[in-house]
C-alpha positions, 0 to 999 in steps of 0.5 A, a space after each residue: 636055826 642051823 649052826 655048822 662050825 665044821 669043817 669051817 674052812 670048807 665052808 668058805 672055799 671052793 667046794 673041792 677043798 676040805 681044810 677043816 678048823 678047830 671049832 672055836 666056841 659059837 658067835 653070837 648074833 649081834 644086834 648093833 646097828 652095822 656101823 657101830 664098830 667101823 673107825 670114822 676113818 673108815 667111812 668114806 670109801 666108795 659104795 656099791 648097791 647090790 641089787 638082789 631079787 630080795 631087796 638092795 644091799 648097799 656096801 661102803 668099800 676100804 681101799 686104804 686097807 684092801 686096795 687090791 681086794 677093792 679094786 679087784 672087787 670094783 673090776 668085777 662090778 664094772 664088767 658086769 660079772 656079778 649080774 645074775 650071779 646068786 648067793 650060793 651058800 647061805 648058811 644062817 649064823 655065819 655066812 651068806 656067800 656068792 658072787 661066781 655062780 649062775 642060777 643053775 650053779 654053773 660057776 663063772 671064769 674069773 681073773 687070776 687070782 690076787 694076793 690075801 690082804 687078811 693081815 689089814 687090821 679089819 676084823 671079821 665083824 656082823 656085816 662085813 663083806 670079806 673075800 672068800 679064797 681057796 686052800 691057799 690064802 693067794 686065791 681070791 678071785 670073785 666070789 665074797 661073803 657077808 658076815 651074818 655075825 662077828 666071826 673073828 675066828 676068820 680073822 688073821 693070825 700069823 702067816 703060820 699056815 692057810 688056816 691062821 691067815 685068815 680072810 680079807 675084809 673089804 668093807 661093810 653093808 651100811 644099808 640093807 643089812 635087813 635084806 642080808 637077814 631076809 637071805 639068811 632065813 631062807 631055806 637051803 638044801 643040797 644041789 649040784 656039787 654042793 652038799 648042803 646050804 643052797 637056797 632052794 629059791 634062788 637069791 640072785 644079784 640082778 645087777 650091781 651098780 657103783 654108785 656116783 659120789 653125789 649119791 653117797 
């Protein structure tokens, strides 16, 4: 398995940035079922289904502590955006990233920028959806990652500094978690303006769909 812990930070952000992280010690992969450490409630937020090139991911949202991020996340999903988008950044024991580039890497406009909801107690846990940002902590646009395992390192500190504000917690796959395990094994390399960890197939997000409230 390939384990980059630096720079953290340039993981995560656009890939002109490069803030790097103290590398804290490695997380270990978690086998628990992904609901285990979500308060009940937490568990009736609007749901999401992802529908990949490698199966559906299906995402239950926390408005009560994202509202912003949510909504944000929920204006995209309605316009279409996400629709052929790929996971551009998978990279196995952290992260799988997407939501802003095209198949041949060309990255999508995007709505301005939202403020960081990072400081709503939600930790960075195995299969949560959090919102990805630039160098400062109000740069969220549309691009998101799932927590391939705990990482509280992405979690909030203080207000201190980019680094110590952490990232956002939105929400948490509640089925499909086999499907981001298959994107996490896939084989990545350099390409574009990335330096490493595109999958050389393309995992793409052929279409997301709100799903309606009967079907929850």
């Amino acid at each position: 398995m390939r384990i980059r812990l630096t720079p953290l930070l340039a993981i995560l952000l656009l890939p002109a940035c490069a803030v790097a992280f103290a590398a804290p010690p490695a997380a270990k992969t978690a086998t628990s079922d992904t609901n285990a450490n979500v308060p009940v409630a937490l568990q009736a937020g609007p749901r999401v289904a992802l529908h990949t090139n490698m199966g559906d991911i299906v995402l239950e949202l926390y408005p009560e502590k994202a509202p912003r991020t949510v909504e944000n996340f929920l204006t995209y999903a309605r316009e279409g955006f996400y629709n052929g988008t790929v996971f551009h950044r998978v990279i196995d024991d952290l992260l799988i990233q997407g939501g802003s580039y095209t198949v041949d890497l060309q990255k999508k406009p995007a709505h301005p920028p939202i403020p960081s909801e990072a400081n709503n107690g939600l930790s960075n846990q195995r299969g949560t959806i959090v919102a990805a940002r630039g160098r400062v902590p109000a740069s969220a646009t549309s691009e998101f990652f799932i927590n391939l395992v705990d990482n509280p390192r992405f979690d909030y500190v203080s207000e201190a500094n980019d680094t110590t504000w952490g990232y956002a917690v939105f929400g948490k796959v509640v089925a499909g978690m086999n499907v981001v395990d298959k994107i996490r094994a896939v084989k990545t390399h350099p390409q574009g303006k990335f330096t490493a960890d595109v999958p050389v197939t393309p995992v793409t997000i052929d279409r997301v769909e709100i799903l309606p409230a009967a079907a929850q």
